[in-house]
N, C-alpha and C positions, 0 to 999 in steps of 0.2 A: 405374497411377496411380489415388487413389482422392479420391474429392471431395466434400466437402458443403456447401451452403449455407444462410444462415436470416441474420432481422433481423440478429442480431449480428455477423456476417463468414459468412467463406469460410476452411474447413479445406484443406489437399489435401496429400496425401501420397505421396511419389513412392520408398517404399523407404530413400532418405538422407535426408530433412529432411520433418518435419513444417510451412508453409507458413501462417503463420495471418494475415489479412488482417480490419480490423475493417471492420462494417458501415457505412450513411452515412445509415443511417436518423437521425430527431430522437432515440426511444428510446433508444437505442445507448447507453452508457454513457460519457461522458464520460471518464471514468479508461481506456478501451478506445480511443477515440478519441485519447489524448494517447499512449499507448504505442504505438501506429502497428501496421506491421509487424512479423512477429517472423518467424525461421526459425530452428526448433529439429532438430539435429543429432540422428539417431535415438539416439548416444548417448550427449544428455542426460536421455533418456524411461525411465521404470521400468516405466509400463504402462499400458494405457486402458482403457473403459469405456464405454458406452452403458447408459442408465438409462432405461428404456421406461417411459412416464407414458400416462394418458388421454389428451390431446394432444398428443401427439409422446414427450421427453424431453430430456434432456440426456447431450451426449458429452463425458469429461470424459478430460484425460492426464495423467497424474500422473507428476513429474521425478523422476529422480536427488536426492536429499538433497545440497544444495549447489550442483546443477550451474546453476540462474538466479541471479541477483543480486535481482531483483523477487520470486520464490518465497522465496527467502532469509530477506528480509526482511519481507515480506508474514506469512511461519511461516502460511498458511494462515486467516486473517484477514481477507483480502476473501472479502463475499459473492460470489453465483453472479453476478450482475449486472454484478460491476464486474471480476470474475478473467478474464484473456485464457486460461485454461488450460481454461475451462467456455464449452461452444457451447448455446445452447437450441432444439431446432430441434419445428417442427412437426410434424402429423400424415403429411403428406406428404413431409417432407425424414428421416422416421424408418429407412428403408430403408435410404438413402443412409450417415447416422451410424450404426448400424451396423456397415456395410459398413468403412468409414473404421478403426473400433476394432477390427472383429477384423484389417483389413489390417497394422497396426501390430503387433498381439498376433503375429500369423505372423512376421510380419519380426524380433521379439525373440525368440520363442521360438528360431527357425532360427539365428540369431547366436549364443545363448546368452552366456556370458560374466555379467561383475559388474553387478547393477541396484542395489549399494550407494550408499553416499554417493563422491561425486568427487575427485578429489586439487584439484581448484579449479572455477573455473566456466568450465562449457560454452559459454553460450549468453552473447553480450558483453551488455555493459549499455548504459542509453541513453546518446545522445548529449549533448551538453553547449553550449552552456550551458543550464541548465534555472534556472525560479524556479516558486516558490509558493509562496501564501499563504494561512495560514489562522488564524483567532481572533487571536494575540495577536501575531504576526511575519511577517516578510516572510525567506524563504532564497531565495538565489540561490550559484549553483554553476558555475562557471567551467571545473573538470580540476582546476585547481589551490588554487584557495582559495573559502570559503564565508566567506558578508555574510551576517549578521542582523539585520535593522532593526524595531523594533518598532513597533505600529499604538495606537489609543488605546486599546485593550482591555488592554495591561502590565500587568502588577503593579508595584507602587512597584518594587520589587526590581530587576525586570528594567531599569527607565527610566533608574535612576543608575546601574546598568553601562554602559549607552549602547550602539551599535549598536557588534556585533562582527565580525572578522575572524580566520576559522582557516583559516591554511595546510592544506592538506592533509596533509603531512606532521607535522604534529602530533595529525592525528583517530585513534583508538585504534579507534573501532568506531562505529557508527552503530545506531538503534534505534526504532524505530518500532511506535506502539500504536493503533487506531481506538478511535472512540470503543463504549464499552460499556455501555448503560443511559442514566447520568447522569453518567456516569465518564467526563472529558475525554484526547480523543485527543491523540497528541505524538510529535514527532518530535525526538528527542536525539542529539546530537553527544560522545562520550566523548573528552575533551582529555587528554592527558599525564596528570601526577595531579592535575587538579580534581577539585571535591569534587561528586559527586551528590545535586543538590538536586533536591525536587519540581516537576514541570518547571513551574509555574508562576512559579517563583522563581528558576529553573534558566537563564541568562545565554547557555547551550550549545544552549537548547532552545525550539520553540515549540508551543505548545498549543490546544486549538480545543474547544469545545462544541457546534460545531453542525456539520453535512454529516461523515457519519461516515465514512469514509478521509481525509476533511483536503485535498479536493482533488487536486492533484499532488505530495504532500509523498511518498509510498509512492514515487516513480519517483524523485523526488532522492533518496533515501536507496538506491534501489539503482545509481543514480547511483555514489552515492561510495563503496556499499559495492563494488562492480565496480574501482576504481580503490584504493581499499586493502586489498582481498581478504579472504581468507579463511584459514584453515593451509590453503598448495598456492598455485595459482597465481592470478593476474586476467588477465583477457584484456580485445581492448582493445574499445573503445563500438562498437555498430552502429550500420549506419544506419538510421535509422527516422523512422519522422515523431513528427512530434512528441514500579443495584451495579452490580460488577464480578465479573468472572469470575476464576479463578484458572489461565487461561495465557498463559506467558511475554511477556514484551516478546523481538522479534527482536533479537539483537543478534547484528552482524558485527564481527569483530576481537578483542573484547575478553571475558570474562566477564562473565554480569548481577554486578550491584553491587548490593547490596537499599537501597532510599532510606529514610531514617530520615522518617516520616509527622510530619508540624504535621498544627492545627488543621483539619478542613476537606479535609484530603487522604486520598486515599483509597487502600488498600495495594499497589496499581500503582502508583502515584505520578502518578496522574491527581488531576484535582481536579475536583470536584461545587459547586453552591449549597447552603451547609447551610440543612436547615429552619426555618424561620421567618426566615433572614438576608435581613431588604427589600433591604437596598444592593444585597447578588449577586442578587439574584430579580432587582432594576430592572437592573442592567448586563446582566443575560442577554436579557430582553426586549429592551431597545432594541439590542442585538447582535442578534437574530435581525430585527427590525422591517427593521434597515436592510439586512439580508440577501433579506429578503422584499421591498422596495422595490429593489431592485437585479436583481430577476431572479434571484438564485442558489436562492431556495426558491419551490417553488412553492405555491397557496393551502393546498392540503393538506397538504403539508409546517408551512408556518409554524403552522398550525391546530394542529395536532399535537404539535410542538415548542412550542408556547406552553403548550398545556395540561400537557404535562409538568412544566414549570417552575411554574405555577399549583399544581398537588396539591401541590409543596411548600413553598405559603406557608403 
C-alpha cells in the first residue's frame, strides 16, 4: 500500500482502488470539500505523475477519457486548486508522492490492457439530491427531475419563462463552462429540441460572473450527467460526502450545438459587461458587493474582481 499526505487530503493506493480523502484544512478548496470521498477503480486511471517543484510539487492521475462523470464534464477546466485528481504536497510529503505515482505506473504497466476511452463510466457519480447556486439561478437535482429558479440577477428573458422543471428523462446532455477572463461561466441543460440560446437568455440554463467554477454547479452537472450517461453505460451515485478561450464547453449526451451570438455575447455563448455599458458595470458591482458582504469573496478577491469590471468602463 502506498500513501501520501498534504493540506489538500490523503491519497493511498492499495493495487485495486486509488482512495482519495479531501483535507479539513480552512484553505482546502471548497469544490474538494463538497465532492467528499472518492475511490477510483484502478481501471478508471490511464496514468500518474509527480511533478517535482522547488517546494514540494504536485501528484496528478489522469483518467480513462470518459470513465468519471465530474472529469467528464469538468473536460479539464478546473484549476489545480479546485481538481480532486491534483494533490499539492510539500517539501517533505515529496518522497512519499512519488512513491504513490510510480506505484500506480507499476500496477498499469503490469496489467497492461486498454488505457483508451471506456465503454461508460467507471467511477459512480455524486449523490443526490444536490443544489447550487450561482449568479443568475438556483438548480436543484433530485435523480429524477431538475428545478430552476431564478435570483434577481435574470435577464428579462429568463423571468417571464419563470422557474422551471425538467424531468430527467427529457435532459439530452448537460454542459458546463467556468468562467474565463470576463466571459461568464454556465451551466446548461440540452432539452429534447429546444432551441440553444445564449445562456443568459437560455430558460435551460444558469450563468454567473463571479467565483469561477460556479460553486457546486460542476458536481450537479456530473450529477445528471452519471444518471443519463454517455454512449455505454451509467453507473449508479456513490456515496460520498457531500476574452474567452477557444475550448469546448463539456457536453454529455448530446453533440455541441454552436449558439447563434446577440449583442453583448460572447462566442462560447457566455456573456461579458460590454464597455462603456453603465447599467451592466452597476449590476455587476452590486453583484459582487453583496457577494463580498456575505462572506463568499474575500477582500482580495472583491478588490480584484471590482477592478476588472472598472477597466471596462
Amino acid at each position: 500500500m502506498a500513501e501520501v499526505s498534504a493540506r489538500d487530503g490523503t491519497w493511498t493506493f492499495d493495487d485495486e482502488v486509488l482512495r482519495i480523502v479531501p483535507g479539513h484544512h480552512r484553505k482546502v478548496h471548497r469544490l474538494r470539500r463538497a465532492i467528499g470521498e472518492l475511490e477510483v477503480p484502478v481501471e478508471a486511471i490511464a496514468g500518474s505523475a509527480f511533478e517535482a517543484g522547488r517546494k514540494g510539487g504536485r501528484l496528478r492521475v489522469r483518467l480513462r477519457e470518459g470513465a468519471d462523470p465530474l472529469s467528464h464534464v469538468a473536460a479539464g477546466k478546473l484549476g489545480d486548486a479546485a481538481d480532486p485528481y491534483v494533490l499539492t504536497v510539500d517539501r517533505d510529503a515529496a518522497g512519499a508522492a512519488g512513491y504513490v505515482a510510480d506505484e500506480i505506473r507499476h500496477v498499469l504497466d503490469a496489467r497492461g490492457g486498454d488505457r483508451g476511452p471506456t465503454d461508460g463510466f467507471v467511477v459512480p457519480g455524486p449523490t443526490v439530491p444536490l443544489t447550487a447556486t450561482a449568479g443568475d439561478g438556483t438548480v436543484s437535482f433530485d435523480g429524477r427531475q431538475l428545478h430552476l429558479e431564478w435570483t434577481e440577477w435574470v435577464d428579462a428573458a429568463k423571468r417571464e419563462e419563470g422557474a422551471q422543471h425538467l424531468p430527467l428523462g427529457h435532459v439530452r446532455g448537460v454542459e458546463w463552462v467556468p468562467i474565463v477572463g470576463l466571459t461568464n461561466g454556465f451551466l446548461r441543460f440540452r432539452v429534447d429540441d429546444a432551441p440553444v440560446l445564449p445562456p443568459r437568455r437560455d430558460p435551460r440554463c444558469v450563468s454567473w460572473g463571479v467565483d469561477r467554477e460556479g460553486g457546486s454547479t460542476v458536481l450537479l452537472a456530473a450529477a445528471v450527467a452519471a444518471r443519463i450517461g454517455r454512449p455505454g453505460r451509467a453507473v449508479p451515485s456513490r456515496g460520498a460526502g457531500g476574452g474567452s478561450d477557444a475550448r469546448p464547453a463539456a457536453v454529455t449526451g448530446v453533440a455541441a450545438v454552436p449558439v447563434q451570438d446577440g449583442p453583448g455575447d460572447d462566442a462560447d455563448g457566455g456573456t461579458a459587461p460590454r464597455d462603456g455599458d453603465p447599467d451592466a458595470m452597476l449590476r455587476r458591482l452590486r453583484e459582487l458587493g453583496d457577494l463580498h458582504r456575505d462572506g463568499v469573496l474575500t477582500d482580495d478577491e472583491f478588490a480584484a474582481a471590482k477592478a476588472a469590471v472598472l477597466r471596462h468602463l
